[in-house]
Structure formats: C-alpha cells, structure tokens
C-alpha positions, 0 to 999 in steps of 0.5 A: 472521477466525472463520466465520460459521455460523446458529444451527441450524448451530451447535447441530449443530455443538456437539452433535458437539464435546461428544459428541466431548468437545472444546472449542469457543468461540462468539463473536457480538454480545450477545444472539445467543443463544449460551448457548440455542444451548450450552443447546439443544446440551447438551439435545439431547446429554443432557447436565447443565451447569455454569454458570460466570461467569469475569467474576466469578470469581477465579483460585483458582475454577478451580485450587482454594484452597490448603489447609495439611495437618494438619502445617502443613508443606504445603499442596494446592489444595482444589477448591471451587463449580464445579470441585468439581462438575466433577471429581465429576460422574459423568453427561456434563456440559458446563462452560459458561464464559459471557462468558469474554472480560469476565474479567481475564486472570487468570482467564483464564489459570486456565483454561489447564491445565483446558482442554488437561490436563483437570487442575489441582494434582493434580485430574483431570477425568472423561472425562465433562466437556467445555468450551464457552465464549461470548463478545463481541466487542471491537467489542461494547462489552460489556467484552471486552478479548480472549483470551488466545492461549493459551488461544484455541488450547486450542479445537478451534474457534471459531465466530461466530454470525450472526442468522437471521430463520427461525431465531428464527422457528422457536425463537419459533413453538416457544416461543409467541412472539405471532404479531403479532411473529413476522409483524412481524420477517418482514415486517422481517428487519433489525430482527431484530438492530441493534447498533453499538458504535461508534455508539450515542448512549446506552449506556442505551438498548437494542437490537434483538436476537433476547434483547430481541424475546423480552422485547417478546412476553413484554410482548406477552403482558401485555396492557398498556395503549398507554400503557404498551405502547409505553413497555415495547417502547422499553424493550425495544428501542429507541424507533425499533423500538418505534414501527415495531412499535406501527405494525404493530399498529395496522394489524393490530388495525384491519385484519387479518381475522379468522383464525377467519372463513377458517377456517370459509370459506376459498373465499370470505375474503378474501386481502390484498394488503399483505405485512405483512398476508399476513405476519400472517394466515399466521403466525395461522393456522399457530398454530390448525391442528390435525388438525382444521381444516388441511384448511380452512387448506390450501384457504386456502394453494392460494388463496395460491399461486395468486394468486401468493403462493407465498412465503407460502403454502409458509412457512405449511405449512412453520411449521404442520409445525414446530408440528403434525408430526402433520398430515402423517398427515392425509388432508388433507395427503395431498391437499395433497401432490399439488397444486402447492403440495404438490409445490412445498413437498416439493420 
C-alpha cells in the first residue's frame, strides 16, 4: 500500500528528489494531475525536461540502436531522440517518464539499467539528469498491467497522489479558472474527482477530474449558448455533473448579488443565507480585490464573520492573499489584522 500525500505536498516532495537527483514514481487516478505536479516541481527547481512516453516506445528508445562499425566487424548502440538528449544535456534536467505502467514490459525493463546505473551499452548520463516517472493504476482501467518489481524498487520512493479540493482551488484561482467553478466545486468538494473502473457503464463517457473541470472553465470562458454549454460541460464531465453545475448557474446568474454593488456599499449589501451562494460571492470578490478596493472587501468579510460566516470569510482573505500578496502592505490589511477576523486568519 503506497502513501497518500496532496499535491501541494507532493511538489515539495519532488522538488527534494530532483535536487537530490534520486528517483521518484508517483502513482494516482487519471487526471489527478500528476505530470503538472512533475512540471511544477521541476519548474520550481529550475529545471529543463524531457518528455518521454514508454507506452509508445520501443525498447532500443532507451538503450540506443545498434549500429555496425565502419568494418562490419562490430557493432555499438547508437543513442538517438530522448536518450540522446538526455546523455548531452548539460543544465539539470528532469526525464519525465509519463504513463510508464501502460508500457510493455520490454520497454519497461529497458529502462532498468538507465535507472539505478545511470548508464546504458557504454553511455553515461550527467550528473545533471535525474528520473521521475507517473503512472495509473490497475484498478484505473487505464491499460496498466503493472510494473515490473525490478524496476519498481530502482525508485527512491513511491507515492500516490490524492485530490484536494483547496489545492486545485489555489492552482485554479492562480490560473484564472471562472469564479463560478471554483465556487461550484467548494460548495461540491466530492465531485471534484469521481471515478470507478470498475463500475462505469459507458467506457466513452467522461469523468469528473481536477483535468476535465479545468476543460469545463475553458468552455465556461467560451460564452457558449446553453444549448451548446451544457452539452460541451457533459462532454467534459459527465452529464450527471454537468446537469449539477449548469443548476448552480443558473441559480447564480438569477440570484447572485452583484460583486461590483458591495464593493461600492459593503455595510449595507446584502449578506446570503445559501452556502452555495456565500460560496459564490466570496470567491468573485477575492478576484476583484486589489490594492484599491480590499479595504471595501475587508469591511464585507468582518460582516461575514460576524454574522457567523467564519469559514467564508477567513477563505475570502485566505484566496485574495494567494491572488494579490501585495495587500498584505496595505493600510487596510494592517487595520484587518487587529480585528477578530484578523486575529482568526493569522492564526
């Protein structure tokens, strides 16, 4: 049984193996997020990547083609594509082998020597090279038939990624996800990721994953008509999901207030009673503060917590200093940070 750590922990963790240059295999359930979390880690370390695929490879893709001398006498192992890449690489790389379960145990097993010899048929890599790999589960029905023990064990660990609601809330408000999911997938955590191999009717019907909200915000963006939006968001993620979040907004776009109006009057706006809709307004306003206007936002979010909000009001402030760090140089946060939302927020 592999541990199961959030991707926020997880990207620490990578980042440490790949400076540490030791190897490092993360497992978890298709569309997880795993090759951003490698992206993000190797990013953040200030490292190049390389892209394999093992699933569409062939064995000599990592021990290099044979090559006959100029007598015909005898032959060497001529690296090529990635491999190639990999031994010239002179700034630190990570080599990324992406879905290394859905490849042949061939392939696999070509792999073994580069892994813990860190050489292959007289090729050596730099020190600058260090390996990560992702894959599925069996249980994923994503075509993995498993990995071999030998070169399981040629990793420094193995880790299986689990889904975070506020973890992809912080990725997605990073990424200018719409507000209107973000606040969706708050107010509906467990429809964040669900997937069952082993009980999906239609294998050609997708599922709710952090990969496939991130397409439902793009189709969000694209200002569809509803008789096209809704099809495109079952398409995305499966018409049961896409019937709960077309209902979310149609509720928002009736009855949400209007996040401009409580910026210009937040005494006196009005404060929801609904979670769903708290969930909403928060997450809209804390993408419009700025240096500006926070102090507006800030009365808004005291109002929240007095009213017994709390929760919403602390993640309001928590979301607006992940999106504008520079608030917290503000007068007005300096005045937040003496009142009891403050002092509840800081801790």
């Amino acid at each position: 049984m592999t541990i199961a750590i959030n991707p926020q922990k997880a990207e620490q963790l990578l980042r440490a193996f790949i400076l540490s240059c030791t190897p490092i295999l993360l497992t978890g359930a298709p569309g997880v997020g795993k090759s951003s979390i490698v992206e993000a880690a190797a990013k953040g370390a200030g490292y190049d990547i390389i892209l394999s695929h093992p699933v569409v490879s062939d064995p000599t893709d990592a021990k290099g083609l044979p090559w006959p001398s100029k007598d015909g006498e005898s032959a060497t192992f001529l690296p090529f594509g990635d491999l190639d890449q990999a031994i010239h690489a002179t700034r630190p790389t990570v080599w990324f082998l992406d879905d290394l379960g859905q490849a042949s145990p061939t392939v696999q097993a070509s792999y073994m020597q580069l892994l813990l010899a860190r050489r292959v048929n007289g090729h050596k890599l730099p020190d600058c090279v260090t390996f990560v790999a992702a894959t599925n589960r069996r249980s994923d029905r994503a075509g993995v038939t498993g990995i071999l023990t030998p070169v399981l064990s040629r990793f420094g660990s193995v880790l299986e990624i689990e889904v975070s609601v506020d973890d992809w809330t912080q990725w997605a408000l990073a990424a200018d996800m719409p507000p209107e999911l973000i606040s969706f997938l708050r107010f509906r955590p467990e429809l964040l990721h669900v997937f069952d191999g082993a009980k999906r009717a239609n294998d050609m019907e997708n599922f709710p994953c952090p990969r496939t909200w991130e397409y439902v915000g793009k189709i969000h963006k694209m200002g569809l008509p509803g008789d096209l939006e809704f099809p495109a968001f079952a398409g995305a993620v499966g018409e049961g999901a896409a019937i709960e979040f077309r209902a979310f907004l149609s509720m928002l776009r009736s009855s949400l207030p209007n996040p401009d109006k409580i910026i210009l009057d937040p005494d006196s706006a009005p404060i929801p009673s609904r979670p769903d809709m708290l969930w909403a307004v928060c997450t809209a306003l804390s993408k419009k503060a700025s240096d500006a206007n926070c102090g507006r936002i800030f009365r808004y979010a005291e109002r929240l917590y007095a009213d017994g909000k709390s929760e919403f009001a602390v993640l309001m402030v928590k979301d607006i200093t992940r999106l504008t760090p520079t608030i917290s140089e503000t007068p007005d946060w300096a005045r937040l940070a003496v009142s009891d939302l403050g002092k509840s927020f800081l801790g």
